[in-house]
N, C-alpha and C positions, 0 to 999 in steps of 0.2 A: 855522564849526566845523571845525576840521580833522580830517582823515579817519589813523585809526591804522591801517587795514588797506584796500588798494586792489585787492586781484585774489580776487574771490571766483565761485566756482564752484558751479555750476548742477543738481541734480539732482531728477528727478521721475519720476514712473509715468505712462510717454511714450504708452500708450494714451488715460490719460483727459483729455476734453475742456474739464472745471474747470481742470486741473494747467495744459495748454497755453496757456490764458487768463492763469494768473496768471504764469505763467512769461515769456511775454510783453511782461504790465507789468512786469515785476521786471527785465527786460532794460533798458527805455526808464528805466526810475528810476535805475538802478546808471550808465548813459549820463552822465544829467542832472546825478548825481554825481561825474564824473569816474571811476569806475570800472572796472575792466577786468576783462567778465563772461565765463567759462569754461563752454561749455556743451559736457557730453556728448556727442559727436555722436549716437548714437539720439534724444534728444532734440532737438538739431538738425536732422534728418531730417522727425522729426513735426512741427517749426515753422516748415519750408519754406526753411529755412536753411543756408547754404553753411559757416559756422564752425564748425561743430563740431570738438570735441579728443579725439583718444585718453583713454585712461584716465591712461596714463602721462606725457600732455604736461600733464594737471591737474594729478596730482599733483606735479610738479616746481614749478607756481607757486602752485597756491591759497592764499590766507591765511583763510580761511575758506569751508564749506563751507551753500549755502540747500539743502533739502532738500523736495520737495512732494508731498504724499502721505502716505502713512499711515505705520505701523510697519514695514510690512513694504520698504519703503523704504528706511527712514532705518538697518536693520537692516544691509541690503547695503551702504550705502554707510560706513556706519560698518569692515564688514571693509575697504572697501576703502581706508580710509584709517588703517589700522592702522597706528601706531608714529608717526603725526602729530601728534596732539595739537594740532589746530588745532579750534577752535569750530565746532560742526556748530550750527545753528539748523533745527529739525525745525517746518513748517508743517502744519499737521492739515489736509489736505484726504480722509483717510479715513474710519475709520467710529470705532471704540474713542479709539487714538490715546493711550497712555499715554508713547509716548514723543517724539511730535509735538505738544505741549503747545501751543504757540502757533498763534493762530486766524490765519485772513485778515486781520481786521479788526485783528489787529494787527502783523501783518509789518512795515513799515517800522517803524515806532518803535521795535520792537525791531530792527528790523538797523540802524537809524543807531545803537544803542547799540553794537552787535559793531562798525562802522567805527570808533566812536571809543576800542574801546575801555572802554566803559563798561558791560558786558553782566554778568551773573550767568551763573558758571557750576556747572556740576554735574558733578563728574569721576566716571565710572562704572567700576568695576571688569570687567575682561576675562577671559576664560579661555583658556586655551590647553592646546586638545584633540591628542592627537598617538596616532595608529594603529600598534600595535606586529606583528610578523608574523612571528613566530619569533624574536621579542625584537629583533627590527631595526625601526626606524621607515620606516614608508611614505607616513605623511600628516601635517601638521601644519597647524594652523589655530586661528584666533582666533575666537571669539564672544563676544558681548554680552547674549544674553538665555539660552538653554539648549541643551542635548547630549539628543536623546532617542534611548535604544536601544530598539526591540523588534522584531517578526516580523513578516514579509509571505508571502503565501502567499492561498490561497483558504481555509485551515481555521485556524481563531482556535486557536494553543497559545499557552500560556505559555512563556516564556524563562526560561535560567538566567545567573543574571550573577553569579559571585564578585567580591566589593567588599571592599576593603582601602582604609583608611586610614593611608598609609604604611608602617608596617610591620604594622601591626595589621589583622584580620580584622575585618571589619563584619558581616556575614554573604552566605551565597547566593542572593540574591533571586529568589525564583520568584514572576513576573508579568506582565503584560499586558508592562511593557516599567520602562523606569527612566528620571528625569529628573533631570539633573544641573543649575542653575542659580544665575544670579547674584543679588544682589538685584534686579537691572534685571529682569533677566527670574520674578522670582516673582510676579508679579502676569500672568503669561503661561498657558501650561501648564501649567506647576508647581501655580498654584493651582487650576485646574481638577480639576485628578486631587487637592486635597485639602493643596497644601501648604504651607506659612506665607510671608503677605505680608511681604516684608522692606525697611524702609526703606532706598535707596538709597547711603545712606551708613554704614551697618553693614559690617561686612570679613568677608565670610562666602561658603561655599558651601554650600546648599542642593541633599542627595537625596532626591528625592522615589520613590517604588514607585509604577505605574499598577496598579489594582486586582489587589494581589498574595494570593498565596494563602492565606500564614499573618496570621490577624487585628492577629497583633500586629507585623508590619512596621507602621511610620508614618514619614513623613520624620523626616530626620536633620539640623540645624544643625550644620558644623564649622567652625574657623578657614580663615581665606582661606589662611594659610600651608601649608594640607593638600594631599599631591598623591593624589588618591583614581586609585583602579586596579580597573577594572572587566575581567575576564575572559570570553569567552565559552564557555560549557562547555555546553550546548546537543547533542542529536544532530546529526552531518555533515550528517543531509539537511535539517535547520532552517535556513533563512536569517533571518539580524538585521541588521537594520537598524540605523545610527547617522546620523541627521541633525539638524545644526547650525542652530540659528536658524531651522528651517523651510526650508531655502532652498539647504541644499549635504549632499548624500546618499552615501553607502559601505555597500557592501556588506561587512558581515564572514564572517570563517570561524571555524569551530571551534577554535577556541586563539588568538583574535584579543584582544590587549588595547587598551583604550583608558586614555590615561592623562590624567589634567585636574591641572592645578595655573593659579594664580593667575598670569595674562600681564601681562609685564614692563610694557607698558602700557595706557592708559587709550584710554576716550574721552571727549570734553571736549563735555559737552550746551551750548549755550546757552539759558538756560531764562528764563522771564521774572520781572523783580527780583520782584514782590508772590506768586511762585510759593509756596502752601500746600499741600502733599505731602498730608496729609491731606483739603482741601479737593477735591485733587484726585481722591483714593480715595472720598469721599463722592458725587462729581459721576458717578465713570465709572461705581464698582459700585452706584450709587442707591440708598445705603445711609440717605437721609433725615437 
């Protein structure tokens, strides 16, 4: 069977003792296939290993990206292969796992389908969050699952966030905090805090309010083409918080915008062919 992709790279949650296990065999297999395996070097480190690679020497050759570990994983590495668009295959060695869908037990089968070529994919829509600061851009970044703002401090307030839908006024949300997410990511926090599960491949951006204070906020469904514009109007001595994907944090200031619109690109799940979205939502949230 000949091989449609030869240089795949290595990624895992390099504390746990499962991950390094499999990581291991997936080294000698990818070998045995004539493959040329790219591993992390923190990763390499944890598996006694002299090869490990910068971020930036993977990036230059991966043709696919194994993944081991849980969501929160496959999250970071997914930023870090932003504007790729090469097959990420996410192995569940964590706990949930809505977006590391494929088991152990079935890794290679499914990675001899991504060598050949012959894999199911699932292209996920991105966001692209960018920090405005006197109407000048400070920050800019991509995510996958969701944008949460709200307060840190020792004493629980409520936050004020003016939201705009392009040109239009959404309202001032006063609450716990605000969640702005993808379909990928509404089955995350989004839904937690109350707010609509949305199939994967819907074009949409979902605002969610975390326990806000007028009864009749409820999330909001908009087109993915909307660049939503969240302001912070808050007193000076309030700090807010906006952290991406759980995983990359900023501190804002009073008159600090954040702005989301739909990012130029994707990321490319490889998921497995008999994959049932529903099935899936039945299994995780044990919905019977």
């Amino acid at each position: 069977m000949s091989m449609h992709l030869k240089y795949v790279a290595i990624f895992a949650k390099v504390h746990d003792p499962r991950c390094q296990e499999v990581a291991t065999e997936l080294i000698s297999w990818l070998e045995r296939k004539n493959c040329v395996h790219l591993i992390e070097e923190h990763l390499a480190r944890h598996l006694l290993r002299n090869d490990g690679m910068t971020h930036e020497e993977i990036l230059s050759q991966a043709e696919m990206v194994v993944v081991l570990g849980g969501d929160g994983t496959l999250l970071s590495t997914a930023r870090l292969f932003y504007g790729k668009e090469i097959p990420i295959l996410g192995i569940n060695l964590g706990s949930l796992g809505f977006l590391t869908e494929v088991t152990v037990e079935a890794l290679y089968g499914e990675l001899e389908l991504c060598l050949t070529g012959n894999q199911r994919s699932s292209r996920r829509m991105m966001l692209e969050v960018s920090i405005l600061r006197e109407g000048k851009p400070i920050e800019k970044c991509p995510i996958l699952n969701e944008l949460v703002l709200n307060r840190t401090g020792i004493l629980a307030r409520i936050v004020n966030l003016k939201t705009r839908i392009g040109n239009h006024i959404l309202t001032n949300f006063k609450a716990d905090g605000l969640i702005v997410s993808t379909p990928t990511g509404s089955t995350g926090y989004s839904m937690s805090a109350g707010g609509p599960i949305v199939h994967p491949q819907v074009s949409c951006i979902a605002i969610t309010p975390i326990c806000p204070h007028s009864l009749t906020n409820r999330p909001v469904v908009v087109p993915d083409e909307s660049v939503i514009t969240i302001t912070v109007t808050c007193p000076h001595d309030d700090k807010v918080y906006l952290t991406l994907d759980g995983q990359v944090g900023f501190e804002l200031l009073q008159g600090d915008t954040v702005e989301v619109r739909r990012a130029p690109s994707i990321t490319n799940l490889a998921v497995p062919r008999k994959l049932d979205y529903f099935e899936v939502l039945r299994t995780k949230l044990k919905w019977g």
